[in-house]
N, CA, C and O atoms as CSV, one atom per row, in Angstrom:
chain,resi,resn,atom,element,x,y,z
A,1,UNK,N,N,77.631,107.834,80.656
A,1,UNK,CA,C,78.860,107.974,81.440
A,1,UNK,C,C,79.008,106.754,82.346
A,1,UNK,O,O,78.170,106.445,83.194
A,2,UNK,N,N,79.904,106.222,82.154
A,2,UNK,CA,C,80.611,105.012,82.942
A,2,UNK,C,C,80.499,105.485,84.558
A,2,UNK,O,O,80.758,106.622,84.955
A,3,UNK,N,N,80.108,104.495,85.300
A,3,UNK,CA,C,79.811,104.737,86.923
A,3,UNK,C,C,81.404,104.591,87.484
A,3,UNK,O,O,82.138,103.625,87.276
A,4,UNK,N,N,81.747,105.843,88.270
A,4,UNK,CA,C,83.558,105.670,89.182
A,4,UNK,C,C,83.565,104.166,89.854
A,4,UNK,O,O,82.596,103.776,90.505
A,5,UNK,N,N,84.713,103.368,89.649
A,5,UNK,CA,C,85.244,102.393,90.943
A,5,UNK,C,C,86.097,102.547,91.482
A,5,UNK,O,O,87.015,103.232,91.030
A,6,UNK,N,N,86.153,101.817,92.987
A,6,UNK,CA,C,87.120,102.239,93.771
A,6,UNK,C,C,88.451,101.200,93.750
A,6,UNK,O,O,88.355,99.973,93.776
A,7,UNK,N,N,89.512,101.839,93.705
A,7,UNK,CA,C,90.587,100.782,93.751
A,7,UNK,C,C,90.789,100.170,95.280
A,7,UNK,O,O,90.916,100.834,96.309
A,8,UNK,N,N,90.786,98.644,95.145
A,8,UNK,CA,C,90.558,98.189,96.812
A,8,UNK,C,C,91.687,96.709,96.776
A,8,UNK,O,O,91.548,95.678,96.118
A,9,UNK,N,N,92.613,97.026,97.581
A,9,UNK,CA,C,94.027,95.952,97.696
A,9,UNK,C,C,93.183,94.971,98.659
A,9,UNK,O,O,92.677,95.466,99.666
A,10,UNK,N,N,92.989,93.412,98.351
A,10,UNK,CA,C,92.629,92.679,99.728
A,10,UNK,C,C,93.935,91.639,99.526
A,10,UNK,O,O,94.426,91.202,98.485
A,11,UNK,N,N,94.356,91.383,101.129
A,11,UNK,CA,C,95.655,91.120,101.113
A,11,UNK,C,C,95.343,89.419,102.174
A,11,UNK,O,O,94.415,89.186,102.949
A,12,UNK,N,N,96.492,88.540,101.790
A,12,UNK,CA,C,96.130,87.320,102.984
A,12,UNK,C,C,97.523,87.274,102.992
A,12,UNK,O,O,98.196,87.736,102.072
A,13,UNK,N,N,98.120,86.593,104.256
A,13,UNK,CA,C,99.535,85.398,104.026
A,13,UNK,C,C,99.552,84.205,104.963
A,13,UNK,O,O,99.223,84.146,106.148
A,14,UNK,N,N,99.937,83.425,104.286
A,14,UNK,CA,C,100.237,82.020,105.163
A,14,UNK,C,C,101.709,82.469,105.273
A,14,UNK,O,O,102.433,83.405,104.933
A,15,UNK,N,N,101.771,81.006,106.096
A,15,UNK,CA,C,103.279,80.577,106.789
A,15,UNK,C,C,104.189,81.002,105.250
A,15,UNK,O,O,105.123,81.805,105.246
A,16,UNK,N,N,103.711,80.322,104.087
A,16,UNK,CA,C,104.870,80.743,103.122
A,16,UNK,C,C,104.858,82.084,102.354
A,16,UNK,O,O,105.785,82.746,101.889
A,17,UNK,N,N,103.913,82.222,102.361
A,17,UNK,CA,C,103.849,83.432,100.840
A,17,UNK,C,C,102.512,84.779,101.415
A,17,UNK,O,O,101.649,84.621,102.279
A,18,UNK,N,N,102.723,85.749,100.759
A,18,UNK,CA,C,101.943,86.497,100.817
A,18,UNK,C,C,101.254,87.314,99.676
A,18,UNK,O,O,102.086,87.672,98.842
A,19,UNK,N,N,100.038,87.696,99.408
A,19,UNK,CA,C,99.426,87.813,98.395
A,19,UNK,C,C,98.565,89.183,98.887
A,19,UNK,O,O,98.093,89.345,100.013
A,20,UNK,N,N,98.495,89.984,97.924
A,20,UNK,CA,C,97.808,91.145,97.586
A,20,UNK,C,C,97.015,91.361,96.117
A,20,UNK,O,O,97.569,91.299,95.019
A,21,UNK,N,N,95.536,91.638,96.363
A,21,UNK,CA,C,95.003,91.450,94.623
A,21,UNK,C,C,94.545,92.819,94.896
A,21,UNK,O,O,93.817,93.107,95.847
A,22,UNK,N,N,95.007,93.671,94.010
A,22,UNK,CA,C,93.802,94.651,93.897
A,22,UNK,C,C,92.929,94.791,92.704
A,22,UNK,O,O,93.236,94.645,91.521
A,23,UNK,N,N,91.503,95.178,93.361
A,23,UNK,CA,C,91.222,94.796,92.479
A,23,UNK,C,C,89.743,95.923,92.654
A,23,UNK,O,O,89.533,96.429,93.756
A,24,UNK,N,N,88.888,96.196,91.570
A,24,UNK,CA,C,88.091,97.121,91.310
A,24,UNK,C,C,86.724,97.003,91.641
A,24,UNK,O,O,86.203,95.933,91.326
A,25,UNK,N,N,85.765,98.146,92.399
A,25,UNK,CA,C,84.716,97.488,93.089
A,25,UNK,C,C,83.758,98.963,93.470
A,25,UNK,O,O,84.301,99.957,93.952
A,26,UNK,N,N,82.622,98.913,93.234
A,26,UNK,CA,C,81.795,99.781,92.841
A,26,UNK,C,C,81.553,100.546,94.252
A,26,UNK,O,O,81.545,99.793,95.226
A,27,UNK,N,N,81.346,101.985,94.523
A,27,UNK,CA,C,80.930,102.298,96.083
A,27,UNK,C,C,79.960,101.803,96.324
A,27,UNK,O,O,79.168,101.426,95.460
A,28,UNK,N,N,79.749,101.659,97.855
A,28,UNK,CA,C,79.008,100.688,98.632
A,28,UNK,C,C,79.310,99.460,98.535
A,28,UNK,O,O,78.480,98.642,98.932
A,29,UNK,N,N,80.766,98.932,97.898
A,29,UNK,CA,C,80.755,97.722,98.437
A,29,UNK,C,C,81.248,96.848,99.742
A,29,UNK,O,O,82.214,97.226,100.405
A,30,UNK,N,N,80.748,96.034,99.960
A,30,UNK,CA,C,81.322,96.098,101.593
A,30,UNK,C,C,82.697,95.233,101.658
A,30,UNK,O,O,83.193,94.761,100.635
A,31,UNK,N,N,83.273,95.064,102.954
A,31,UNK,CA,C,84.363,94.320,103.086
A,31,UNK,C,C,84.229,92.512,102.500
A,31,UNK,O,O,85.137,91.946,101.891
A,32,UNK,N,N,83.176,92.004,102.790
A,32,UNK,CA,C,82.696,90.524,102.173
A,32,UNK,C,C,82.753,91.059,100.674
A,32,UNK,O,O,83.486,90.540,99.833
A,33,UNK,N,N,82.007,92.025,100.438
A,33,UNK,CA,C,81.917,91.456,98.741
A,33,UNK,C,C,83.242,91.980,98.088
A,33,UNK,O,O,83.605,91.350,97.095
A,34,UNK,N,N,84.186,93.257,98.573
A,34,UNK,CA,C,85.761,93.518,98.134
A,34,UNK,C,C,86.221,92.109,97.951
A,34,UNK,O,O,86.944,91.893,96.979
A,35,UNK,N,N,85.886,91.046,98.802
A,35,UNK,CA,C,87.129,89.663,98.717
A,35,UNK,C,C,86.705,88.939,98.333
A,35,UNK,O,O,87.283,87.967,97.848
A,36,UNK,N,N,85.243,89.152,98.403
A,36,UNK,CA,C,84.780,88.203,96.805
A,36,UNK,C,C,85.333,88.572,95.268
A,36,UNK,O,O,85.930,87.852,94.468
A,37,UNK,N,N,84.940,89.855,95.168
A,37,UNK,CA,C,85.209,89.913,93.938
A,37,UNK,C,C,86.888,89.762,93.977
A,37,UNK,O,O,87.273,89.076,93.031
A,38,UNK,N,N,87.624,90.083,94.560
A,38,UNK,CA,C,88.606,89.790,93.954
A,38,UNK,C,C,89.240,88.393,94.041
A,38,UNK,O,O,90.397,88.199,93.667
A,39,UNK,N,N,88.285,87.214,94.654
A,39,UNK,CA,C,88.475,86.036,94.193
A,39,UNK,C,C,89.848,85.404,94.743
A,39,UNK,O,O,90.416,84.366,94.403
A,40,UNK,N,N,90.108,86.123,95.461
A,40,UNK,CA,C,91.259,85.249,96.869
A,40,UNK,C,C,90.591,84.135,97.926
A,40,UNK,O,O,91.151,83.668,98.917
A,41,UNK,N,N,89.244,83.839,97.445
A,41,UNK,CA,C,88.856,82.531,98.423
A,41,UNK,C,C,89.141,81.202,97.193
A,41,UNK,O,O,89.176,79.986,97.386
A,42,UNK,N,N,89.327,82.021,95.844
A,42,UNK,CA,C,89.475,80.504,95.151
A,42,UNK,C,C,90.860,80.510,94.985
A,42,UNK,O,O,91.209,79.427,94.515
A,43,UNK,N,N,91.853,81.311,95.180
A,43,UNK,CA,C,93.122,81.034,95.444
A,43,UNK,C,C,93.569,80.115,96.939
A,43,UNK,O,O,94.298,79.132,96.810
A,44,UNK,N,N,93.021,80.569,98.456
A,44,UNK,CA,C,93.022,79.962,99.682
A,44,UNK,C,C,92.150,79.571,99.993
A,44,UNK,O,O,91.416,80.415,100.507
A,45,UNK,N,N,91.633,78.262,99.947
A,45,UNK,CA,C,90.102,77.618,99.818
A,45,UNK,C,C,89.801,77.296,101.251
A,45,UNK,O,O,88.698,76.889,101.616
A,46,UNK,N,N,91.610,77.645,102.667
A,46,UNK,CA,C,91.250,77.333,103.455
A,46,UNK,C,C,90.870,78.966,104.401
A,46,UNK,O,O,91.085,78.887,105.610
A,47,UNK,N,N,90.438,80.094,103.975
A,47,UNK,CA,C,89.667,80.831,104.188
A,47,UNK,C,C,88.473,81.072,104.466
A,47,UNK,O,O,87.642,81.147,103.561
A,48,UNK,N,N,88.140,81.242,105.748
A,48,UNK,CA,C,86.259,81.202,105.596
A,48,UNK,C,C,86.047,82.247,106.362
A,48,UNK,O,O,86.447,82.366,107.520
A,49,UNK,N,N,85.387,83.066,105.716
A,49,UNK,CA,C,84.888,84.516,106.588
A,49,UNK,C,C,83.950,84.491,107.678
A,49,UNK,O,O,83.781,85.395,108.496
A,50,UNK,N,N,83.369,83.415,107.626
A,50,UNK,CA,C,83.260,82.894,109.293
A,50,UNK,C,C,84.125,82.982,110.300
A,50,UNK,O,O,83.871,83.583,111.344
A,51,UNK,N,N,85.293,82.343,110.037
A,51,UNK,CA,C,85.868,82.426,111.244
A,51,UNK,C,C,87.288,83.281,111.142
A,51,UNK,O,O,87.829,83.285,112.247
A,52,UNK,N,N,87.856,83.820,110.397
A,52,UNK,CA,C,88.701,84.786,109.971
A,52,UNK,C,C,88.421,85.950,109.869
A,52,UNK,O,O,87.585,86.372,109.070
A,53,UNK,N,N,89.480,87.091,111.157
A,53,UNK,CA,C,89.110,87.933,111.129
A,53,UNK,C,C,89.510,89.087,109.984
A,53,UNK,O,O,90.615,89.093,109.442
A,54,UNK,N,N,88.609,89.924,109.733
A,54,UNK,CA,C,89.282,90.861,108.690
A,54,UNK,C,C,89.708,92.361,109.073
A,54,UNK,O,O,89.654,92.693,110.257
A,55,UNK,N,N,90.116,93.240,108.130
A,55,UNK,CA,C,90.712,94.482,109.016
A,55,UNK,C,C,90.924,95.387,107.562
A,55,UNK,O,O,90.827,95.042,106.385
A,56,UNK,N,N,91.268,96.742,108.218
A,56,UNK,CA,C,91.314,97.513,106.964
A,56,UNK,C,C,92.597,98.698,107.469
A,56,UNK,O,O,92.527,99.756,108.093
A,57,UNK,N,N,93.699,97.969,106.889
A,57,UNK,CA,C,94.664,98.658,107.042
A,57,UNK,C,C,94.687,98.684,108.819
A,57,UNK,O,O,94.409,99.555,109.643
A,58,UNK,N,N,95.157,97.298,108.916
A,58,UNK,CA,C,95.339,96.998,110.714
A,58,UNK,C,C,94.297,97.287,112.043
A,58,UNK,O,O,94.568,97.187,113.239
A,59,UNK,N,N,93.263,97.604,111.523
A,59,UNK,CA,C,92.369,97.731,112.409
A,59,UNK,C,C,90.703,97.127,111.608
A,59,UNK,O,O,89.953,97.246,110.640
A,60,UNK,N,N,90.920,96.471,112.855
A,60,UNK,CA,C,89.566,95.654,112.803
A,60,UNK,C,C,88.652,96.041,112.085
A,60,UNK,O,O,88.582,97.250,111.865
A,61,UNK,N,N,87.641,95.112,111.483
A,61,UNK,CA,C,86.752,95.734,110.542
A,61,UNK,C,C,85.430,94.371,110.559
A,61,UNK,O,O,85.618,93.224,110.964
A,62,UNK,N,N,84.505,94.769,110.161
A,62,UNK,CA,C,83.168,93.722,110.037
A,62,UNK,C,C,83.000,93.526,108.414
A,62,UNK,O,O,83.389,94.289,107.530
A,63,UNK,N,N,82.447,92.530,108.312
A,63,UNK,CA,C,82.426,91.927,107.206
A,63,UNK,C,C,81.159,92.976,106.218
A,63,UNK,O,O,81.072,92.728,105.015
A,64,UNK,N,N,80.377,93.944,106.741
A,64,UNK,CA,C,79.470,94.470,106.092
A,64,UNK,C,C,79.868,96.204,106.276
A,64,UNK,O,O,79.010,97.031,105.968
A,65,UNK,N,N,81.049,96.593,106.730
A,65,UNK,CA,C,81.426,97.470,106.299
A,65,UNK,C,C,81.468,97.873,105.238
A,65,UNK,O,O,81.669,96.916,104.491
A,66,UNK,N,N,81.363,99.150,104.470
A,66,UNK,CA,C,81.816,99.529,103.234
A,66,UNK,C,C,83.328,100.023,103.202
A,66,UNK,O,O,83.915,100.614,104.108
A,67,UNK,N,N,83.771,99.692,102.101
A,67,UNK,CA,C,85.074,100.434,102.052
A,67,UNK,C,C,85.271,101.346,101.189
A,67,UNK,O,O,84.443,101.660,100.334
A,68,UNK,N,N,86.568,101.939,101.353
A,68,UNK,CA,C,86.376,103.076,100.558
A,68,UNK,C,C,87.662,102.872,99.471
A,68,UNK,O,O,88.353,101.882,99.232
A,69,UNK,N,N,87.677,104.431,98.845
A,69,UNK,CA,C,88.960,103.955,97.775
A,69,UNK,C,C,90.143,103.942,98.145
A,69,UNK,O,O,90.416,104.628,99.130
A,70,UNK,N,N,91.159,103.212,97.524
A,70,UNK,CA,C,92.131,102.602,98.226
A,70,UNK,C,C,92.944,102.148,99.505
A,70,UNK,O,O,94.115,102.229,99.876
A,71,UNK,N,N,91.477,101.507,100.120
A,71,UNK,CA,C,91.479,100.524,101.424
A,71,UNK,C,C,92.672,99.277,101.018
A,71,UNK,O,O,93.133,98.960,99.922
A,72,UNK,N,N,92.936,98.747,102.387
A,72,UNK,CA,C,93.914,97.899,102.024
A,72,UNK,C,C,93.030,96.954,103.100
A,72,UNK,O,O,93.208,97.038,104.315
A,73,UNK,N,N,91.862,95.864,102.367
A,73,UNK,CA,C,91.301,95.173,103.089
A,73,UNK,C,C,92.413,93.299,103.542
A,73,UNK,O,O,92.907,92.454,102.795
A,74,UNK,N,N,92.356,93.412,104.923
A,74,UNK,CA,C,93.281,92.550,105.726
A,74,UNK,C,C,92.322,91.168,106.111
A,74,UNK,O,O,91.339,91.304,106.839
A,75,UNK,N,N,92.609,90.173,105.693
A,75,UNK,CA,C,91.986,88.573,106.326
A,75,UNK,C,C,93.091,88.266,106.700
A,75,UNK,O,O,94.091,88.394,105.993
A,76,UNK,N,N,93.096,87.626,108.350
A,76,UNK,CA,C,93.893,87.351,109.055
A,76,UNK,C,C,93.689,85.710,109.256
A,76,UNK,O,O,92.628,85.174,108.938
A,77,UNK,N,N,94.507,85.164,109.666
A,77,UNK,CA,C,94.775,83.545,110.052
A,77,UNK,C,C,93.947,83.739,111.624
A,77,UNK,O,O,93.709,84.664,112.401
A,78,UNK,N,N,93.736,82.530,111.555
A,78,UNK,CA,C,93.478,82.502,113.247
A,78,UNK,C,C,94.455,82.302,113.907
A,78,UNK,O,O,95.462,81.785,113.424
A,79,UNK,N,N,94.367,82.637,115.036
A,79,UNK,CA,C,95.550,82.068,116.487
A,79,UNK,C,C,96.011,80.774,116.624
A,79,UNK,O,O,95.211,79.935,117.039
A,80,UNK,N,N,96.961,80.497,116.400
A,80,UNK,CA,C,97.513,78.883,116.694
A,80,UNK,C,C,97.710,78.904,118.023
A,80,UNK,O,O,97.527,77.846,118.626
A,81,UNK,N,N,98.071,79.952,118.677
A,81,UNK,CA,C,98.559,79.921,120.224
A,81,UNK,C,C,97.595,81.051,120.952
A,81,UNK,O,O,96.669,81.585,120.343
A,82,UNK,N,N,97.838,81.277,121.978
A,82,UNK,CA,C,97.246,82.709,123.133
A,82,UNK,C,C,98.718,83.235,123.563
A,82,UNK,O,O,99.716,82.788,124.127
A,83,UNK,N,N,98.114,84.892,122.750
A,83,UNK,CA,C,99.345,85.222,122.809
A,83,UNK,C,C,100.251,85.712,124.106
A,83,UNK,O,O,101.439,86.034,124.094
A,84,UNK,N,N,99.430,85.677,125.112
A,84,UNK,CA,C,99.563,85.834,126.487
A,84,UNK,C,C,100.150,84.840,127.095
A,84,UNK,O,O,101.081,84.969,127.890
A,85,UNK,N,N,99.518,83.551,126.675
A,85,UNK,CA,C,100.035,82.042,127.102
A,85,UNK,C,C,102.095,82.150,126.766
A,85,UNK,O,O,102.967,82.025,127.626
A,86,UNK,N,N,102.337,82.466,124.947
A,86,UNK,CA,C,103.067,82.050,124.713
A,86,UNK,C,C,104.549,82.576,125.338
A,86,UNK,O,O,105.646,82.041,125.499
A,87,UNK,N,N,103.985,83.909,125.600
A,87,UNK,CA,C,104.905,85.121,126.230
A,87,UNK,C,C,105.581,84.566,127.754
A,87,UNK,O,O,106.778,84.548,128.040
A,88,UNK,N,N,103.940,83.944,128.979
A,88,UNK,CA,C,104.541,83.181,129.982
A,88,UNK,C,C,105.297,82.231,129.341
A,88,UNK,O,O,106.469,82.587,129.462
A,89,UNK,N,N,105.243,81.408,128.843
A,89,UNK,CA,C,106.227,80.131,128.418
A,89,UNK,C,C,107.783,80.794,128.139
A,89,UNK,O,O,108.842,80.495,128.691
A,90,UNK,N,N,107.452,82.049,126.818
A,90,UNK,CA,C,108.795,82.394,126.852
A,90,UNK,C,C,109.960,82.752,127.635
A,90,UNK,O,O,111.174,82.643,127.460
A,91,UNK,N,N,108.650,83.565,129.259
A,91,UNK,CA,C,109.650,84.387,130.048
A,91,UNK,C,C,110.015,83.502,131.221
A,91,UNK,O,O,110.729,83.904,132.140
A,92,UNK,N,N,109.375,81.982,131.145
A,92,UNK,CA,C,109.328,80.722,131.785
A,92,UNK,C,C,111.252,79.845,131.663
A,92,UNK,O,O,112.047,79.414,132.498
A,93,UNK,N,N,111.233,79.993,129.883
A,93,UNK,CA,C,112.246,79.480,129.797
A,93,UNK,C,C,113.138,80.591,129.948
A,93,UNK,O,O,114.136,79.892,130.123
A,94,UNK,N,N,113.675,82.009,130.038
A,94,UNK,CA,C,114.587,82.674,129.886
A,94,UNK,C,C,114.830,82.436,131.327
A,94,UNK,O,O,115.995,82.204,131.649
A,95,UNK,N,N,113.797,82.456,132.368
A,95,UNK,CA,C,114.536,82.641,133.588
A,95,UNK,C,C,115.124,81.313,133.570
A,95,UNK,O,O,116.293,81.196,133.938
A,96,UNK,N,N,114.461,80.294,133.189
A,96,UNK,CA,C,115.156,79.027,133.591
A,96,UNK,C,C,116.549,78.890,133.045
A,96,UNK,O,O,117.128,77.829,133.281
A,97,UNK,N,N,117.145,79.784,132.371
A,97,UNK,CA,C,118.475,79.635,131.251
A,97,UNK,C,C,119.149,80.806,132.062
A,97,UNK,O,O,120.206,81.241,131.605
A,98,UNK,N,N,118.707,81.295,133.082
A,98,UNK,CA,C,119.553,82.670,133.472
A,98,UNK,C,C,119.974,81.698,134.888
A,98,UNK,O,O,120.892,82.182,135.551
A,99,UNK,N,N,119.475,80.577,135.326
A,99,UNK,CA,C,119.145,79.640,136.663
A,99,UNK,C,C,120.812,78.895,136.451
A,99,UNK,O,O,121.923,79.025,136.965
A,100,UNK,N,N,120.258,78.184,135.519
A,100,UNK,CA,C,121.878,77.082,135.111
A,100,UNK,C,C,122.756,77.650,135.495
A,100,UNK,O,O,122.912,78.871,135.534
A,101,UNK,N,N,123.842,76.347,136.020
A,101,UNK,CA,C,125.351,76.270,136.335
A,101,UNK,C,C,126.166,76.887,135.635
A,101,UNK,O,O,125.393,77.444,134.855
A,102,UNK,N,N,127.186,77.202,135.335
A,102,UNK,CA,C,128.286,76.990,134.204
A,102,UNK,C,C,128.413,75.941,134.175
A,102,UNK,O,O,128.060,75.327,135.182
A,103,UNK,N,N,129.040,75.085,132.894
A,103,UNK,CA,C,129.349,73.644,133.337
A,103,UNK,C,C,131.163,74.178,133.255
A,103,UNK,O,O,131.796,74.942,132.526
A,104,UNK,N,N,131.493,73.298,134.424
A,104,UNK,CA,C,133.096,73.092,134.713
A,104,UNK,C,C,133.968,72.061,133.958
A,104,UNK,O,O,135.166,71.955,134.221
């Protein structure tokens, strides 16, 4: 008798496109080896599970987790900005645009 696998979606997106593989993976496998096997580091070579965080269906997750069947395992981009930083800047310029003259 053939051993059950679990169906497991691992998902990435850049700035342009977004990608979902699912793909098939024996229990006990963990979150590192789900995205190995399904071979989305040789599609985004600029992925490194070093420093990219991962998640399982929006909440955080460690790389030696196991997952289960039909997890939707998440590798995230890193931060280009602080998202705290960008928010002051934003609410920086609105007041400054609520400040201005009319022009006459």
């Amino acid at each position: 008798m053939k051993a059950a696998t679990l169906r497991v979606e691992v998902a990435f997106a850049t700035v342009h496109e977004q990608i979902t593989i699912e793909t098939r993976v024996p229990p006990g496998t963990t979150v590192a080896e789900a995205i190995r096997l399904s071979d989305i580091l040789g599609r985004f070579p600029e992925i490194d599970l070093a420093k990219n965080a991962v998640g399982i269906f929006g909440e955080c997750a460690r790389l030696d987790d196991v997952v289960q069947d039909s997890d939707r395992v998440e590798i995230y981009r890193p931060l280009i900005a602080d998202p705290k930083e960008a928010r002051r800047v934003a609410r920086g310029r609105r007041k400054g645009l609520n400040n201005r003259k009319p022009n006459r």
